[in-house]
C-alpha positions as semicolon CSV with decimal commas, in nm:
position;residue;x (nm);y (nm);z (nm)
1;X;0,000;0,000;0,000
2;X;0,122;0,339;-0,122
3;X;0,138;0,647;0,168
4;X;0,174;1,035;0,002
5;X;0,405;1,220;0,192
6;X;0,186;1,493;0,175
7;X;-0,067;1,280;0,382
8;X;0,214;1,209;0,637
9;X;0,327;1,579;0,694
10;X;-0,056;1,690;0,711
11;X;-0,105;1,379;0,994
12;X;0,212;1,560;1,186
13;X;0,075;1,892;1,159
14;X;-0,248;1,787;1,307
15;X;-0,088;1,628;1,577
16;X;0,107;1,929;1,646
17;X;-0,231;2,144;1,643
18;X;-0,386;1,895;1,922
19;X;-0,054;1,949;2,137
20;X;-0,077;2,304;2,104
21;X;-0,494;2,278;2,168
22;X;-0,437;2,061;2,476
23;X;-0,138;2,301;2,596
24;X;-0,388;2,594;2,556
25;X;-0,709;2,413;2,739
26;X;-0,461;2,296;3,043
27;X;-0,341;2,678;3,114
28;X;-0,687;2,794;3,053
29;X;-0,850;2,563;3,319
30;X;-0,507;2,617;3,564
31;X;-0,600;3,024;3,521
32;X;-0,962;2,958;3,580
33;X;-0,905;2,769;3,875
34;X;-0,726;3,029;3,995
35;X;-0,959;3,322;3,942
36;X;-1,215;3,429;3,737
37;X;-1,267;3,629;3,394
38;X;-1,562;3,739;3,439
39;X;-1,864;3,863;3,740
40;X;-2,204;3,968;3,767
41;X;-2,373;4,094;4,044
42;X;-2,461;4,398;4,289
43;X;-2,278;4,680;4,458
44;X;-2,407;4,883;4,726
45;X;-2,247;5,281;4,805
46;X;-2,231;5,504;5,017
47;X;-2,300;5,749;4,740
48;X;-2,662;5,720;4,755
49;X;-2,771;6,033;4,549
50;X;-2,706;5,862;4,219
51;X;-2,521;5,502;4,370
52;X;-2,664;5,344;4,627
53;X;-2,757;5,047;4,467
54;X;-2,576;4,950;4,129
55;X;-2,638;4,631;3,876
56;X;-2,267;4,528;3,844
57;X;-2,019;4,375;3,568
58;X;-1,658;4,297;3,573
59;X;-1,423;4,133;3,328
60;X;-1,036;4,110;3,297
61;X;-0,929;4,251;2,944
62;X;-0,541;4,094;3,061
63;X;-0,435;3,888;3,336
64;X;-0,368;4,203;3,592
65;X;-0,643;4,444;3,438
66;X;-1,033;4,463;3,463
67;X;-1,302;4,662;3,359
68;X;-1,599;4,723;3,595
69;X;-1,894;4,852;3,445
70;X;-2,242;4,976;3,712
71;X;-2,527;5,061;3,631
72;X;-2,673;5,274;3,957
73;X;-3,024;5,372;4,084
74;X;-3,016;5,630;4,392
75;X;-3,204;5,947;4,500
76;X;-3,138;6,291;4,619
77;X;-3,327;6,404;4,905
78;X;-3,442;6,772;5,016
79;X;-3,733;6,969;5,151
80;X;-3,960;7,162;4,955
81;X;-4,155;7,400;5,153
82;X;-4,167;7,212;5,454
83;X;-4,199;6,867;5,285
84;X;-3,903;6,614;5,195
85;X;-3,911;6,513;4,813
86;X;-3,684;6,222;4,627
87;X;-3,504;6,314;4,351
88;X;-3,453;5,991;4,178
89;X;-3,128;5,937;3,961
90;X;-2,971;5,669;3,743
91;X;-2,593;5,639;3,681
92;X;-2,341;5,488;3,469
93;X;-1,995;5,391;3,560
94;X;-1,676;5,240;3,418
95;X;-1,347;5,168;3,593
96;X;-1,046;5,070;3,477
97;X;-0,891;4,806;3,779
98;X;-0,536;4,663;3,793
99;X;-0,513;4,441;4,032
100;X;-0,198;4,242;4,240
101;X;-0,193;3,964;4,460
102;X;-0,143;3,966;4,832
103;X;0,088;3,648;4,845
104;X;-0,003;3,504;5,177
105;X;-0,376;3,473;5,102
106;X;-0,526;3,284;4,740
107;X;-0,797;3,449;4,607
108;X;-0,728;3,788;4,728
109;X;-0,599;4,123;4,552
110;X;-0,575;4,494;4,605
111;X;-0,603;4,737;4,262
112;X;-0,589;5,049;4,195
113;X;-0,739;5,234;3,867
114;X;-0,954;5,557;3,729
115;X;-1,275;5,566;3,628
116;X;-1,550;5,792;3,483
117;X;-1,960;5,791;3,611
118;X;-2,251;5,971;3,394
119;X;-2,544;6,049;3,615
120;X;-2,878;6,221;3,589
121;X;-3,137;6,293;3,857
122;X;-3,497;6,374;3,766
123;X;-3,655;6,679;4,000
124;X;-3,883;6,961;3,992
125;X;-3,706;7,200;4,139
126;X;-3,397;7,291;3,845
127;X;-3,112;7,336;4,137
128;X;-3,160;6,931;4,172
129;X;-3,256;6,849;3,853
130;X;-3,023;6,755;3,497
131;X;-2,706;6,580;3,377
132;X;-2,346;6,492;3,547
133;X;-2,054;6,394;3,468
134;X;-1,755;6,287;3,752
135;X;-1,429;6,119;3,763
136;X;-1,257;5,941;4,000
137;X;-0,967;5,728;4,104
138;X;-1,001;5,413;4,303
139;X;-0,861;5,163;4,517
140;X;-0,965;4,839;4,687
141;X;-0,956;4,457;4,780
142;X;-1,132;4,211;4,534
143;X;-1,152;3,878;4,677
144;X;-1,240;3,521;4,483
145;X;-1,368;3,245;4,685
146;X;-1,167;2,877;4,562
147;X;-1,451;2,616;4,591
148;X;-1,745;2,866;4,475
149;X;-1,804;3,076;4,205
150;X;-1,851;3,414;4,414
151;X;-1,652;3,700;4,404
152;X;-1,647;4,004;4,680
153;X;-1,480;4,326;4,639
154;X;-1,472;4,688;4,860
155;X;-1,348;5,005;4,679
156;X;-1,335;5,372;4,764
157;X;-1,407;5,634;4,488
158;X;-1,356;6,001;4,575
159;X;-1,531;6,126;4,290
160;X;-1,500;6,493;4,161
161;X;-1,817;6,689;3,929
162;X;-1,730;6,813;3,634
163;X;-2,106;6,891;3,570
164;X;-2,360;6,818;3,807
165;X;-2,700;7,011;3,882
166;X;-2,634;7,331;4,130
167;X;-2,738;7,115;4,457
168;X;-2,435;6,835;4,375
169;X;-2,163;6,957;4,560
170;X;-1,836;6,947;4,345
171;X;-1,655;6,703;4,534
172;X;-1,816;6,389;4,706
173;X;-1,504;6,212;4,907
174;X;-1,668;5,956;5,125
175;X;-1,808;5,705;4,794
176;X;-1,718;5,361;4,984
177;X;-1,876;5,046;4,789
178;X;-1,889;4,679;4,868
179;X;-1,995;4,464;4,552
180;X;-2,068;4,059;4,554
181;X;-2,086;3,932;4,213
182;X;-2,149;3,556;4,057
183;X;-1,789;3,467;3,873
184;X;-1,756;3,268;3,548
């Protein structure tokens, strides 16, 4: 029986692909087993005029750096002759987080980054009422549980206005958040 040695080199190539495919699939599952690309959840702030509660979304665009994306629902409060109104806002963040381990404990980082958050709060009174825009750096811990997929993180934003309705005041130093988010 007659063999082409074109059929020969295409057999070694192939097995040189499904070296290089297992190779690829053994680092992928050792990095996912050892953190996580991407997480969904929640984070709760201290910022409640436009944060307080935020849908949250967070994947790694390299190995040390994530992107964290929030979508937030809060309210500003205030009295109108004599009677306290809500000023109900929604918000949109994106952070930029790069992250290193803390050696002694698996799992566990601290990152620092920058971000940027659009806002808008809906009032009838115009000093409360229209469009913002803020940025902000950021630090924190991010923490991956090993035997489940859950992922918690804290972070502090001191956030400065750029443009913010007349009530906002211009700096807001005290954002502290606290996020729990499902990891795949």
């Amino acid at each position: 029986m007659f063999i082409d040695n074109s059929f020969l080199l295409n057999l070694v190539q192939m097995k040189k692909i499904c070296i290089l495919a297992a190779v690829i699939a053994a680092v992928t599952v050792t990095h996912a087993q050892s953190g996580y690309r991407q997480a969904i959840g929640a984070r709760v702030s201290t910022h409640t005029e436009y944060e307080a509660f935020a849908a949250s979304y967070k994947f790694f665009v390299s190995r040390p750096g994530a992107i964290e994306l929030n979508l937030g629902f809060g309210d500003q409060r205030y009295w109108y002759y004599n009677e306290r109104k809500n000023a109900p806002s929604v918000s949109f963040s994106g952070t930029y987080q790069h992250h290193f381990p803390i050696r002694p404990v698996p799992g566990l980082k601290w990152f620092i980054g920058g971000g940027m958050v659009f806002f808008n709060t809906s009032s009838k009174l115009d000093r409360y009422d229209g469009f913002g825009v803020g940025i902000y750096p950021t630090g924190g811990v991010d923490y991956k549980f090993a035997k489940i997929p859950l992922n918690l993180s804290a972070d502090f934003r001191p956030t400065l206005h750029i443009t913010a309705p007349d009530a906002y005041n211009t700096f807001h130093g005290h954002d502290v958040g606290i996020a729990a988010r499902y990891t795949f």
